[in-house]
C-alpha positions as CSV (number, residue, x, y, z in Angstrom):
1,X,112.4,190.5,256.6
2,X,113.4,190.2,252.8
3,X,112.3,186.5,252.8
4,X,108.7,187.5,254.6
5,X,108.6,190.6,251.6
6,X,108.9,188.3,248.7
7,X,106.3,185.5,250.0
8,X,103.5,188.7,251.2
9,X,104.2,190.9,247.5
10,X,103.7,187.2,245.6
11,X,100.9,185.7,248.1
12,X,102.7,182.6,247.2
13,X,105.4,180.9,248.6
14,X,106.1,178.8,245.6
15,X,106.4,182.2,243.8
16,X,108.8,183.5,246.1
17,X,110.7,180.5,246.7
18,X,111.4,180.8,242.6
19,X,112.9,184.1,242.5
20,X,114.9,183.3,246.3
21,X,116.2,179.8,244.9
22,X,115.2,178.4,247.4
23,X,113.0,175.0,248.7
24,X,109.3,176.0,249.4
25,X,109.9,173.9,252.7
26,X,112.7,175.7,253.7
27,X,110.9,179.3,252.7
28,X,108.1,178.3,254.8
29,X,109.6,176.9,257.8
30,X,111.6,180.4,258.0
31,X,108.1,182.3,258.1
32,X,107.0,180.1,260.7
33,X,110.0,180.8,262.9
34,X,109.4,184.3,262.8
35,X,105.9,184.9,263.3
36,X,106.7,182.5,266.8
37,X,109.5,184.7,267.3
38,X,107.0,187.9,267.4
39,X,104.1,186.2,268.7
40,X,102.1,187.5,265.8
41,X,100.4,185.3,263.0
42,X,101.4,187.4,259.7
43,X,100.0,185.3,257.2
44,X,96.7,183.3,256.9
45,X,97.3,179.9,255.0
46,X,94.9,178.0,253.2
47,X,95.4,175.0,250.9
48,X,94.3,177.4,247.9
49,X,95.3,181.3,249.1
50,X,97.9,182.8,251.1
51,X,96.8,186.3,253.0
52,X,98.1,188.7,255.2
53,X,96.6,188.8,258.3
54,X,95.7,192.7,260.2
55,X,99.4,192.6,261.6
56,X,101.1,191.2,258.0
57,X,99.3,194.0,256.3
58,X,101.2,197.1,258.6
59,X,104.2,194.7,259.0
60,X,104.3,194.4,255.3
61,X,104.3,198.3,254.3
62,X,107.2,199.0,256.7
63,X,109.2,196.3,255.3
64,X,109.1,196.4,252.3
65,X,110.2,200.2,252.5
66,X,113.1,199.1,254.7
67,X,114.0,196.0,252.0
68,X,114.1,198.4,248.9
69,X,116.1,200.9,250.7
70,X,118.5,198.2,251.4
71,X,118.3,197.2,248.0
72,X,119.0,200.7,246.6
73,X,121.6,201.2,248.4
74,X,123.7,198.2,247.5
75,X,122.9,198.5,243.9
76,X,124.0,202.4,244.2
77,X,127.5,201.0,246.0
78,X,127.9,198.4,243.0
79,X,126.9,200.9,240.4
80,X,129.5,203.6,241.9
81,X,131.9,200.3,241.4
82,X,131.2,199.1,237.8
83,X,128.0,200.6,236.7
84,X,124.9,199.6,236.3
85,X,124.6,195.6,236.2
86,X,122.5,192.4,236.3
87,X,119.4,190.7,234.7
88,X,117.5,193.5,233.5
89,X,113.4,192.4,232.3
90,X,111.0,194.3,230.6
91,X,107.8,194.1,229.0
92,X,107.3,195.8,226.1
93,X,103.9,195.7,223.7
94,X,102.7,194.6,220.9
95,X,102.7,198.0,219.5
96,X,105.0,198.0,216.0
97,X,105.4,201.8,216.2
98,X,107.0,201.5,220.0
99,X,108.5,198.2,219.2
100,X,110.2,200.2,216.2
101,X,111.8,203.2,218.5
102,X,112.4,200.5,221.7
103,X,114.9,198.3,219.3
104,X,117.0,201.3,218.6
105,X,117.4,202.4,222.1
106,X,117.6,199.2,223.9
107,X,120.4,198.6,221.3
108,X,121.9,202.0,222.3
109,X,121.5,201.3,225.9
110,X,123.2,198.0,225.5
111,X,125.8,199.5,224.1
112,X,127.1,202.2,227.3
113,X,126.4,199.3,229.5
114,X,128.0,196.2,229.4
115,X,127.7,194.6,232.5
116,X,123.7,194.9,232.1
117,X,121.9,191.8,230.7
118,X,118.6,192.6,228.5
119,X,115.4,190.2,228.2
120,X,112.4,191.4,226.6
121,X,109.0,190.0,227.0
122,X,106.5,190.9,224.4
123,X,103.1,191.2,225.4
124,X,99.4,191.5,223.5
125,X,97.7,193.1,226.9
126,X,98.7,194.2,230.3
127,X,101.9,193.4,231.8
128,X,101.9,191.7,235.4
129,X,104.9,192.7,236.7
130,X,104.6,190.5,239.8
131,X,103.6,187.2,238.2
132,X,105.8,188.1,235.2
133,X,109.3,189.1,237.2
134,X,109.7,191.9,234.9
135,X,111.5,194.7,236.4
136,X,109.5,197.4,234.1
137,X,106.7,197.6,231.5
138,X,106.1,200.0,228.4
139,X,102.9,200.3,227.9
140,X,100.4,201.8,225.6
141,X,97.7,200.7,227.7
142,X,97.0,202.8,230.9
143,X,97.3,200.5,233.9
144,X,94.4,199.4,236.1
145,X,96.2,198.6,239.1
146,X,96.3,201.6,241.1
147,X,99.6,200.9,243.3
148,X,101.3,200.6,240.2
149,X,104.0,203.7,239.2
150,X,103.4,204.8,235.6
151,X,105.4,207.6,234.2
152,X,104.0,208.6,230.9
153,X,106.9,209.2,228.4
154,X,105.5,209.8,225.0
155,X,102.3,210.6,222.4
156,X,102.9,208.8,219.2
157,X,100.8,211.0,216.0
158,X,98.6,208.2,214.6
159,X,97.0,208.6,211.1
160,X,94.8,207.1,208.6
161,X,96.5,205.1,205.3
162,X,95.7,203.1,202.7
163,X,97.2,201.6,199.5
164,X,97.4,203.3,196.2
165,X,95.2,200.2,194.6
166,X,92.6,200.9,196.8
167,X,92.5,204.5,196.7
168,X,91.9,203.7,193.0
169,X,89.1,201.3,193.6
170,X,87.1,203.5,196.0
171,X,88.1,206.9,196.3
172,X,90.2,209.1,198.4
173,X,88.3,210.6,201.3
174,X,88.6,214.3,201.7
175,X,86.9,214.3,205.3
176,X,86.2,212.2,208.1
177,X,82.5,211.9,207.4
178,X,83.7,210.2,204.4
179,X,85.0,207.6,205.7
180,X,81.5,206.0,206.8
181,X,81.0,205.1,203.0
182,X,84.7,203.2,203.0
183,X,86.1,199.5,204.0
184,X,88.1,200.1,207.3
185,X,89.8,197.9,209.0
186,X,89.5,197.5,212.8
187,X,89.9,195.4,215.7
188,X,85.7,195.8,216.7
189,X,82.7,196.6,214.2
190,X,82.6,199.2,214.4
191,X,84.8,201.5,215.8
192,X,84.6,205.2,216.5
193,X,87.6,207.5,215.7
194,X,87.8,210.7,217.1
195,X,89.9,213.2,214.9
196,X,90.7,216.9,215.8
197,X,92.4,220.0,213.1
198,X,92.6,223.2,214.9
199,X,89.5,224.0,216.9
200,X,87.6,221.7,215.6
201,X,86.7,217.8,216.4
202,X,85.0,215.2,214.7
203,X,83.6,211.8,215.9
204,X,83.0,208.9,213.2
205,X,81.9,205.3,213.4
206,X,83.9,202.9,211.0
207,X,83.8,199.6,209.4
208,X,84.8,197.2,206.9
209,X,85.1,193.6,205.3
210,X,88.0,192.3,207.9
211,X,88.2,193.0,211.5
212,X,91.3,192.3,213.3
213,X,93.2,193.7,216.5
214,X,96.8,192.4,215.4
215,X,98.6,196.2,214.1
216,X,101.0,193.9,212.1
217,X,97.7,191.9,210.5
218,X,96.3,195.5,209.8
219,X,98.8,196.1,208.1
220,X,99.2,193.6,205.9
221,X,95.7,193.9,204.8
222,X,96.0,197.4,204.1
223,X,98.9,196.8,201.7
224,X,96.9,194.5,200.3
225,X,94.5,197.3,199.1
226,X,91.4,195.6,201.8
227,X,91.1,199.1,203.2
228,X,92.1,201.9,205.2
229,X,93.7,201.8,208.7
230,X,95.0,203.5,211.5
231,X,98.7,203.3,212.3
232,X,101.3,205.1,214.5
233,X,103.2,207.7,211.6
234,X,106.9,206.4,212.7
235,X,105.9,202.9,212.4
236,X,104.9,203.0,208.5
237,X,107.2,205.6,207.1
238,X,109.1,203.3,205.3
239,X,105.7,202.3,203.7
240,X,105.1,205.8,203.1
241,X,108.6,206.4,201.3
242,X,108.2,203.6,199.2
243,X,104.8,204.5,198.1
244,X,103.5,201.6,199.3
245,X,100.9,203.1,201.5
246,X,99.5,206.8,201.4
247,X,97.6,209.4,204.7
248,X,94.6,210.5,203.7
249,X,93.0,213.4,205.3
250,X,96.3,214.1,206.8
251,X,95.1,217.8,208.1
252,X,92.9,215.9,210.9
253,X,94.8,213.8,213.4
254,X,93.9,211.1,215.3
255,X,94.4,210.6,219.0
256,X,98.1,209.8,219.6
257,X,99.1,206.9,221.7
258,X,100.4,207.0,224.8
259,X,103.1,205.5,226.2
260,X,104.0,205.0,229.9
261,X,106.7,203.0,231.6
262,X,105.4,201.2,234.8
263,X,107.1,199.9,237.8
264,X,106.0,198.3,241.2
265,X,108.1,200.7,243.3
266,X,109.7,204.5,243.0
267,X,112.5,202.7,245.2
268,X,114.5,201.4,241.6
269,X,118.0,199.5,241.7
270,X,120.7,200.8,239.6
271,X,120.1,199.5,236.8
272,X,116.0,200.0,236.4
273,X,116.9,203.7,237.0
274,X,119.6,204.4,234.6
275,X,117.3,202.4,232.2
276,X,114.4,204.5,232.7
277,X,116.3,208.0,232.5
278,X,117.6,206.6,229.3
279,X,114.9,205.8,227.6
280,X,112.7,208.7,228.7
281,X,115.1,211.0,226.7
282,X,114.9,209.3,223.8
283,X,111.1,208.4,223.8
284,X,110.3,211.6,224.8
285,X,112.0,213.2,221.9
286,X,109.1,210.7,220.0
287,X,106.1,213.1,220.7
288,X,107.6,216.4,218.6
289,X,109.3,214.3,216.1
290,X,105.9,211.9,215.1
291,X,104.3,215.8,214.5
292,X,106.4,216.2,211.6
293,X,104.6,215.6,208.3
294,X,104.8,212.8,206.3
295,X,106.4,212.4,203.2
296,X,105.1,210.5,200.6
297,X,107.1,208.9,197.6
298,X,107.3,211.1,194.4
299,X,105.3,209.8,191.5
């Protein structure tokens, strides 16, 4: 049942001979058995795709319930023993500001459990958890697959900065409509930002000299002094201390960022669970903290 599970959630049998350790040959000749042992055909095989046939499909809900139960329950038994243990993957993006929280409690995490190993996978789009093996994803990207379980955890406060030396060269903006007349940069040209204070809302189109989708390469150039940019508050508050970079028009807000944790299954072994309760704490902590304001270096 477990070996049929792995081949029909990869639709490979290379896939799922990878993460059984075992010989594709062997992996399929096991399949074959079984479906002669039923009478039923399960899977359709072509030289190019693998699918499940009417019978895999209802065959394949039912066991894979049973499989994760039987899963859970042994990882419960071995966590009641020693704790939570094993190989433990998971995507985490691009993101600086998330990147910045996730290495303090991943550190944390590592430290109350010692039997669990920790490999990160940094990603610039949307985690496959399948074809990637990763037990979980964090996210700031809302997933498209709909049989995916995403728990949303946090709302990161974003802002707009810039450096002192361009500040100088063109101006502080005292509004969003002023920022039409300044160099932004952005990952597209242009870009619309939506800001909110209070009641109110307002909806501006930006641009600039450099374009770029990298937050890291945003950055850099707004250090620089190329222009203003929009950045998570925690991930720049150094920058902020040091005087390095300055908010302007820190009375409107930008949308905050999201961020979700994402697994295949609610059905979680030991160690995925106590993760996830773990970091939910602390990330959800994130949202009220990123509201406080920012302090900038004394001048």
């Amino acid at each position: 049942m477990a070996l049929f599970v792995e081949v029909a959630k990869r639709r490979s049998f290379s896939q799922a001979a990878l993460v059984l350790g075992m010989p594709v040959s062997s992996l399929s000749r096991r399949i074959t058995v079984f479906e002669t042992a039923i009478g039923l055909r399960l899977l359709d095989r072509t030289t190019r795709r693998l699918t499940l046939t009417s019978y895999g499909e209802a065959y394949f809900a039912q066991a894979t319930r049973l499989v994760e139960e039987a899963q859970r329950a042994y990882d419960d038994i071995m966590a009641e023993a020693k704790g939570p243990s094993g190989l433990l993957k998971i995507a985490v993006p691009a993101d600086r500001g998330v990147q910045e929280h996730l290495s303090t409690i991943i550190s944390d995490f590592a430290n109350g459990n010692e039997h669990v190993r920790l490999q990160l996978g940094v990603g610039h789009g949307p985690a496959d958890l399948m074809e990637d093996r990763h037990d979980l994803a964090l996210t700031v990207e809302t997933p498209r697959e709909t049989s995916l379980i995403v728990r949303k955890v946090a709302a990161l406060a974003n802002g707009v900065f810039a450096a002192p030396s361009y500040l100088e060269d063109w101006g502080r903006p005292m509004s969003p409509q002023d920022l039409i007349d300044h160099n932004v940069v952005v990952p597209n040209q242009p870009t619309n930002w939506s800001f909110v204070r209070g009641g109110e809302t307002a909806s501006v189109a930006v641009s600039g000299q450099i374009g770029c989708n990298a937050p890291s390469l945003m950055r850099t150039f707004a250090l620089a002094g190329h222009g203003l940019f929009a950045a998570n508050l925690s991930a720049i508050r150094a920058d902020i201390a040091s005087g390095a970079l300055e908010q302007v028009i820190p009375d409107w807000t930008l949308q905050p960022t999201p961020v979700y944790i994402v697994t295949t299954s609610r059905l979680l072994p030991a160690k995925v669970r106590s993760f996830i309760d773990f970091a939910t704490r602390r990330l959800s902590l994130l949202s009220d903290a990123a509201e406080a304001p920012v302090q900038e270096a004394a001048g």
